[in-house]
NUDREN-743844 format. One record per residue (C-alpha): y, z negated, x. Coordinates in steps of 0.02 Angstrom, whole numbers. Last residue first. Example, Ala and Ser with C-alpha at 12.3 -4.5 7.8 and 13.67 -1.06 7.14 Angstrom:
BEGIN
LOVEX      y      z      x
LOVEX    -53   -357    684
LOVEX   -225   -390    615
This chain:
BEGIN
LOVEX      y      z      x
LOVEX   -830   -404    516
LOVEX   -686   -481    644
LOVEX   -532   -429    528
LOVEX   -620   -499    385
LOVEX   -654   -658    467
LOVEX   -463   -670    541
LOVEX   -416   -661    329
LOVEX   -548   -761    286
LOVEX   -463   -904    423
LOVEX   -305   -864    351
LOVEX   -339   -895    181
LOVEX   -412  -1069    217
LOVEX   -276  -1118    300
LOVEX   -165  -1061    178
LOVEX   -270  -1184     54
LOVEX   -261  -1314    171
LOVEX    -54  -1326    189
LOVEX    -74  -1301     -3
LOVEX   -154  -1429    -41
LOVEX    -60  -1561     78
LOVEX     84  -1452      4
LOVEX     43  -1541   -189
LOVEX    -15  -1709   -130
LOVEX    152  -1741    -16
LOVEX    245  -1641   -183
LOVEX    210  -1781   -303
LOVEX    309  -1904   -177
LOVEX    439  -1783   -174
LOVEX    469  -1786   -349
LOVEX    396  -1976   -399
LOVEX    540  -2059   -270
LOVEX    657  -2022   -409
LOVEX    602  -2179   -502
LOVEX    632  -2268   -358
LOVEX    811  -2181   -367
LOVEX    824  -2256   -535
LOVEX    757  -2434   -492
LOVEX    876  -2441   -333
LOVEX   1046  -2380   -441
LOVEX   1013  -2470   -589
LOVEX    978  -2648   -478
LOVEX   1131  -2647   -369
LOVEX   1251  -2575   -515
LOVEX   1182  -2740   -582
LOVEX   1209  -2842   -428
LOVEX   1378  -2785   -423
LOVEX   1431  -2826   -600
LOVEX   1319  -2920   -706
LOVEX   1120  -2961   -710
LOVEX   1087  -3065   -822
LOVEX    893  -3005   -827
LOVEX    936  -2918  -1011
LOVEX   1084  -2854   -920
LOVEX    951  -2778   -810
LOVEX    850  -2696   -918
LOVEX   1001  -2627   -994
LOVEX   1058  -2547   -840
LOVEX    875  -2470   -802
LOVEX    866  -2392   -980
LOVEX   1069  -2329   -966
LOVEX   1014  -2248   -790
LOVEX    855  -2187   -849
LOVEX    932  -2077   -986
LOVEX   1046  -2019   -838
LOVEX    907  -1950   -741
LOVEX    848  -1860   -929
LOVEX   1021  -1786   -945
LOVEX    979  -1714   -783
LOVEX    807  -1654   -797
LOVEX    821  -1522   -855
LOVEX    977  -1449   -779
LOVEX    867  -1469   -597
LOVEX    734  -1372   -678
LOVEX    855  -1244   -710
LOVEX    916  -1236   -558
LOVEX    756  -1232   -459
LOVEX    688  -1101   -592
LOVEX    823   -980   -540
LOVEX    767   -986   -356
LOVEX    591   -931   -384
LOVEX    659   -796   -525
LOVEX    773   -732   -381
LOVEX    658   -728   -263
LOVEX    499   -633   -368
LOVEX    644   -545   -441
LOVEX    688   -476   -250
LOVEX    486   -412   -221
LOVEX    356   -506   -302
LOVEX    243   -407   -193
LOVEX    291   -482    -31
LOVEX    207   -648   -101
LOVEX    162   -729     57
LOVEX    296   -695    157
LOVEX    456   -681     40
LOVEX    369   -818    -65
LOVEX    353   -926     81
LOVEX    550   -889    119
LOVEX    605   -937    -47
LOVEX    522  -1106    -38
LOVEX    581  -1108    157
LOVEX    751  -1105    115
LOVEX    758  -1219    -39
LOVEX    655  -1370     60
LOVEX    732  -1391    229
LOVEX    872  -1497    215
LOVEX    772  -1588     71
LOVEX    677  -1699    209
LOVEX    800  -1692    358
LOVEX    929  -1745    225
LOVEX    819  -1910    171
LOVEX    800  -1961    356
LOVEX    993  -1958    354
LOVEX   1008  -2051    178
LOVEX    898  -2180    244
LOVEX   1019  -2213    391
LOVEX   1166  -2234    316
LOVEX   1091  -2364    185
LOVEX   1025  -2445    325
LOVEX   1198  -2452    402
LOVEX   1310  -2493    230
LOVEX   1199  -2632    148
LOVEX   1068  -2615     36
LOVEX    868  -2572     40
LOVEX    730  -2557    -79
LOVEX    786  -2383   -178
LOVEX    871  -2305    -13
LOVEX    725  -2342     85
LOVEX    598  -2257    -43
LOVEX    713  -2117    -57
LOVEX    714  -2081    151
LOVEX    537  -2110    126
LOVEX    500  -1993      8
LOVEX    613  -1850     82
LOVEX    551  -1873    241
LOVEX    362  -1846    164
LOVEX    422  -1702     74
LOVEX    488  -1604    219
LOVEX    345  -1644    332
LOVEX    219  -1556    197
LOVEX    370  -1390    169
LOVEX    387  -1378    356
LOVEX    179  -1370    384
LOVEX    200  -1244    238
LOVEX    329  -1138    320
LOVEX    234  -1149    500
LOVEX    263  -1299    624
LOVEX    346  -1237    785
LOVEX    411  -1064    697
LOVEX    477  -1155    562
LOVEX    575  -1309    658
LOVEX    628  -1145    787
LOVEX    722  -1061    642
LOVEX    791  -1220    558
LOVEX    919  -1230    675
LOVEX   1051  -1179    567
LOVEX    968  -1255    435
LOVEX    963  -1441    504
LOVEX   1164  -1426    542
LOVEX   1196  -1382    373
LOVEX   1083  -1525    298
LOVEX   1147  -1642    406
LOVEX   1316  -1635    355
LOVEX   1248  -1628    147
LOVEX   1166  -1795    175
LOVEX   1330  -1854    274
LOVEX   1449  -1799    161
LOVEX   1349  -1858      4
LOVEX   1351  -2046    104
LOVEX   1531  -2042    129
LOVEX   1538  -2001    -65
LOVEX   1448  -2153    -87
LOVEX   1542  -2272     19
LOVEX   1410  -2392     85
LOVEX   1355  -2571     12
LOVEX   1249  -2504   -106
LOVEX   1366  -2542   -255
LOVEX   1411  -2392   -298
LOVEX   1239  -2315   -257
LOVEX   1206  -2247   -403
LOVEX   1339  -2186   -479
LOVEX   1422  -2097   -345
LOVEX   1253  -2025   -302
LOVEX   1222  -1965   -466
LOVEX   1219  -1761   -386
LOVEX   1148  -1809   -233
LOVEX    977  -1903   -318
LOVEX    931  -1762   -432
LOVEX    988  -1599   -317
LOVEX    882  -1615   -169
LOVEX    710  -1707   -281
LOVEX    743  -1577   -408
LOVEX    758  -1422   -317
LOVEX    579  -1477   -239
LOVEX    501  -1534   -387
LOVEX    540  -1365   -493
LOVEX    524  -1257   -331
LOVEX    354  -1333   -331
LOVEX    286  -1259   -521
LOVEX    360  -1114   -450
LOVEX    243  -1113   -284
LOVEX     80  -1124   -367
LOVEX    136  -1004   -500
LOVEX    144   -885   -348
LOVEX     -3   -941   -283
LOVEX   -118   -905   -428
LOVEX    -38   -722   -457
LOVEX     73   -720   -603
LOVEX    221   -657   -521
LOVEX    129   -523   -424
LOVEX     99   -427   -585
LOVEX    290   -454   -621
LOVEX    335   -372   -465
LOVEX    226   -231   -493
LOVEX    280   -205   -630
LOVEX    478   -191   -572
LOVEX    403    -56   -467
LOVEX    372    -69   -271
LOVEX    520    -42   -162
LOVEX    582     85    -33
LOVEX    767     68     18
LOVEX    911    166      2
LOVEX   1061     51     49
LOVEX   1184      1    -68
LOVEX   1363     56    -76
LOVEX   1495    -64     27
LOVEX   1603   -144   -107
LOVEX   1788    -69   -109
LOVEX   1931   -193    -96
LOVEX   2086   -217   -219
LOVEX   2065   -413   -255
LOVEX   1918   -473   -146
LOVEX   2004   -588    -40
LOVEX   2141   -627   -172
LOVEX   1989   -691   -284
LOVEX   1906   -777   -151
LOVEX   2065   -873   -119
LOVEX   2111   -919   -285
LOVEX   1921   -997   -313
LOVEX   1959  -1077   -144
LOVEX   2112  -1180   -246
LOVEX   2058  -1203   -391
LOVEX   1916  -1336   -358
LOVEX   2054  -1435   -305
LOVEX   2132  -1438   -489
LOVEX   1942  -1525   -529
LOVEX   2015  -1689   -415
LOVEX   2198  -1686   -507
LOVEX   2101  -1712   -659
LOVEX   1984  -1834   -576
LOVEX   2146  -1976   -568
LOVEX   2224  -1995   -392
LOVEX   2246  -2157   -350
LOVEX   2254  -2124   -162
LOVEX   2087  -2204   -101
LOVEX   2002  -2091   -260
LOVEX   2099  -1932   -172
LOVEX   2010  -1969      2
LOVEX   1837  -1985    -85
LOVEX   1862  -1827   -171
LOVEX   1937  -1732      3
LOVEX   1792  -1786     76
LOVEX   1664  -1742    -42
LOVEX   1731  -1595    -56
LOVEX   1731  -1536    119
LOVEX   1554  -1596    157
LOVEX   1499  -1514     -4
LOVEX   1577  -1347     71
LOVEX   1459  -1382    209
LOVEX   1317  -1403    102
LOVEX   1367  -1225     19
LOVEX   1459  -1148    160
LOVEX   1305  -1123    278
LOVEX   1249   -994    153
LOVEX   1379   -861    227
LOVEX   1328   -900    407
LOVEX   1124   -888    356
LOVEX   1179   -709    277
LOVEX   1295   -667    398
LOVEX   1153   -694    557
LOVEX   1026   -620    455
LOVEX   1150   -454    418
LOVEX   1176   -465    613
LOVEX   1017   -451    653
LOVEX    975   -304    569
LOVEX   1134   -203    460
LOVEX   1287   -267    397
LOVEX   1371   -220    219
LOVEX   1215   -210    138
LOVEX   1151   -363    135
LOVEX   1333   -448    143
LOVEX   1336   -358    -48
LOVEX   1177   -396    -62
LOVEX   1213   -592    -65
LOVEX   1358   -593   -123
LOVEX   1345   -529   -296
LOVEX   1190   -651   -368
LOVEX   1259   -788   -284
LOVEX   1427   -768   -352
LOVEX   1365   -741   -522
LOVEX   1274   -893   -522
LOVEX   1410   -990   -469
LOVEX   1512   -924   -607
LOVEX   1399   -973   -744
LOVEX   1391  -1144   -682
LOVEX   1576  -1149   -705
LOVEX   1561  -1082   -887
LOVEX   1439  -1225   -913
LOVEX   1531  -1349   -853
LOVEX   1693  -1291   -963
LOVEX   1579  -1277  -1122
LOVEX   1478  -1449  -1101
LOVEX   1669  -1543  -1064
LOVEX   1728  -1461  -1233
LOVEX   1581  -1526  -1317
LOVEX   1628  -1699  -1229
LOVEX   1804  -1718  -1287
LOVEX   1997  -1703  -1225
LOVEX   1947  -1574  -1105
LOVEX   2142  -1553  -1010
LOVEX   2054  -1512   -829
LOVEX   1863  -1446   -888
LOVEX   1959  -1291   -983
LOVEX   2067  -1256   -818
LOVEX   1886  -1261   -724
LOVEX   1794  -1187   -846
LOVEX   1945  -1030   -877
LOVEX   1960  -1030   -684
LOVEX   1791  -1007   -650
LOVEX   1722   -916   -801
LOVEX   1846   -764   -747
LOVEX   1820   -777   -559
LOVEX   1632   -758   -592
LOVEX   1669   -598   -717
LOVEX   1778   -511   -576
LOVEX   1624   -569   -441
LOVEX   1510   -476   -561
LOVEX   1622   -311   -589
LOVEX   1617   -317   -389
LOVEX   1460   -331   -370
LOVEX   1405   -152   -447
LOVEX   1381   -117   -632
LOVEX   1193    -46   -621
LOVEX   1148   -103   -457
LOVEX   1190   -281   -476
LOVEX   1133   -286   -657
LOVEX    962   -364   -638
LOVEX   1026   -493   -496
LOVEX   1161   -538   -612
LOVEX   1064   -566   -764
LOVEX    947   -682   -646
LOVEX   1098   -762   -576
LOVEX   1183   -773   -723
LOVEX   1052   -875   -806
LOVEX   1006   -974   -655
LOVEX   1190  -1049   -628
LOVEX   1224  -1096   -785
LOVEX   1064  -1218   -820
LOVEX   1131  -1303   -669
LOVEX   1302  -1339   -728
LOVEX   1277  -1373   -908
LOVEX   1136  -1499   -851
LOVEX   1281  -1593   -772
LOVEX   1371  -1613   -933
LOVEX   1191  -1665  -1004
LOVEX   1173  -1805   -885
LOVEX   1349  -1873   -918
LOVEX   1301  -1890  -1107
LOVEX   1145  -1977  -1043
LOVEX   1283  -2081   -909
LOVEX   1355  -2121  -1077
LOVEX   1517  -2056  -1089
LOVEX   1675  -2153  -1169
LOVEX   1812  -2028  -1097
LOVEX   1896  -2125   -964
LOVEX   1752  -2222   -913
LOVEX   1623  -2080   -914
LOVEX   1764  -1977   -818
LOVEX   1788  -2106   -700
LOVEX   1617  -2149   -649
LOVEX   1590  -1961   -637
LOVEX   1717  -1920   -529
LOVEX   1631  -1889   -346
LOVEX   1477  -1788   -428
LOVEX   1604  -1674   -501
LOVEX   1685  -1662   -329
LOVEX   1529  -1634   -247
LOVEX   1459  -1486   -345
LOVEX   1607  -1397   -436
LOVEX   1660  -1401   -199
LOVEX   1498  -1310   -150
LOVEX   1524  -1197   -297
LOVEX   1717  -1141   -254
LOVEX   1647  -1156    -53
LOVEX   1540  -1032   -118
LOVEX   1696   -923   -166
LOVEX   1782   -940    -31
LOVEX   1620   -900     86
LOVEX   1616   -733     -9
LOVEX   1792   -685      9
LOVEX   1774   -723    188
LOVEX   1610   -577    188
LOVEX   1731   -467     62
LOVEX   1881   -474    204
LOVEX   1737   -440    359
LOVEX   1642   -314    287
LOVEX   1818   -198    245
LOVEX   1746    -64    134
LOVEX   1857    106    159
């Protein structure tokens, strides 16, 4: 007998268990470079570890789902979370620190991979869409949570061991949660060929739209993941600042029906990337706590929007692609992300010796590294205005052949 509603809590648990290897490694990485000697490069690559986990077993996952069922997945996911997690805890060095990362990132691929056909299958019509956005609701709201409780343990003196033991705790839960329960079998369904999916993969628009997912994954996950670091001395509370990007993100998706239907997926996608530039172009020329408050909210609405309506277009537009076609969309946003982390903190140590060479100490310097690197960052979305201006005209222009056909 498959209980939906235990394995659907089991499944918010254990994104939580991401949301939280998110924000609370973002929350300790001053402290971790300073206790262990790290470069913010060296930092950059530890992050990397993270993201370049996550696509690898998700795209393994997603292949295997129907051959070894979710449940074997969500066994191996608890395994590389509490071994990465227990591993990142007593790391005494940085190739240990690469392992444990990566191991965690491994996990929270598998979870997505499992959970979300699982809940696919376990409810049917409207109420699968409504468990589906509920269930993915728990990332940036789990990243509320953490960055929270992070900020709250750094006000107490605790060190960022006892901040990664947190990350334990909901990866208990989902295991407990799914511990003993059958998975719900998968539903017949029609689908094209696993060629036929590939064939649509390398249609123009397709590679369009990965070559995006790359900017767009990039310009949510580059500047929220260093935020601690770079905007230190900003005059707000970083981590307050990752709640309330991450806050506004969940709300903005759950209403991010009606923002769709009103504009269109690519007129979403254009707006998204001009909020995102600005909001990052405010944050990278401004200081002090209630303009730096405010930037980060018009930079939310920007990359609130972004990963949902990528995979989305390619669910309308490229129906062909099938799952993979998702998956593979997805997969390159995290691993574009891990690229370009170690090369985010490369920029870091370049900006911070530029401005020692200005005599620039302390606060002002933190000042200056953090601004110059997330003006830096401003390229992503500001190479995506150009990029969905195209293809908000190019859909245009497909649609109006489209009507003409219809008409002849």
């Amino acid at each position: 007998m498959t209980n939906e509603n235990r394995l659907f809590y089991g499944s918010c648990f254990a994104l939580i268990t991401t949301a939280f290897s998110f924000s609370i490694r973002a929350g300790i990485l001053p402290e971790l470079g300073e206790s262990l000697n790290l470069s913010a490069t060296q930092l950059g690559f530890i992050n990397q570890m993270w993201f370049l986990g996550f696509p690898i077993s998700m795209v393994i996952g997603g292949l295997i789902y129907h051959i070894v069922g979710g449940k074997a997945i969500m066994q191996f996911a608890f395994l590389a979370h509490a071994v990465g997690i227990i591993l990142t805890i007593y790391a005494g060095s940085y190739a240990i620190l690469l392992i444990s990362t990566l191991l965690i990132g491994l996990g929270n691929g598998c979870t997505e991979a499992a959970c979300n056909p699982m809940i696919a299958d376990a409810y049917e019509g409207k109420r699968m869409s409504t468990m589906l956005n509920r269930f993915h609701m728990w990332f940036p709201g789990g990243i509320v949570l953490g960055s929270l409780i992070s900020l709250a343990m750094t006000n107490a003196g605790l060190n960022w061991q006892a901040q990664i033991w947190v990350i334990l705790i909901p990866t208990l839960i989902y295991a407990f949660l799914f511990f003993g329960q059958a998975w719900p079998k998968a539903k017949v369904e029609a689908s094209t060929s696993v060629g036929s999916n590939f064939k649509a993969m390398f249609s123009p628009l397709f590679l369009f739209m990965f070559g995006c997912m790359a900017l767009t994954a990039i310009s949510e996950f580059g500047p929220t993941q260093w935020i601690n670091l770079i905007l230190s001395s900003s005059g707000a509370q970083p981590m307050l600042v990752l709640a309330l990007i991450t806050g506004t993100m969940a709300v903005a998706r759950y209403f991010g029906g009606s923002a769709v239907h009103q504009f269109n997926t690519t007129g979403v996608l254009l707006i998204s990337s001009i909020l995102a530039t600005i909001g990052l172009f405010l944050l990278s020329t401004q200081s002090g706590a209630a303009v730096v408050y405010g930037a980060s909210f018009i930079f939310a609405l920007g990359i609130a929007y972004f990963w949902p309506n990528m995979i989305g277009f390619i669910a309308k537009y490229v129906p062909e692609s099938g799952a993979l076609g998702m998956s593979v969309v997805g997969a390159i946003g995290m691993f574009s992300s891990s690229i370009f982390q170690p090369i985010i903190g490369s920029w870091i140590d370049a900006n911070k010796k530029t401005g020692e060479a200005q005599g620039l100490t302390e606060g002002a310097l933190e000042l200056y590294t953090g601004q110059t690197t997330l003006g830096t960052m401003m390229l992503f979305p500001g190479i995506l205005i150009v990029l969905f201006t195209l293809l908000y005209f190019w859909m245009k222009s497909r649609e109006r052949k489209k009507v003409g056909v219809a008409v002849a």
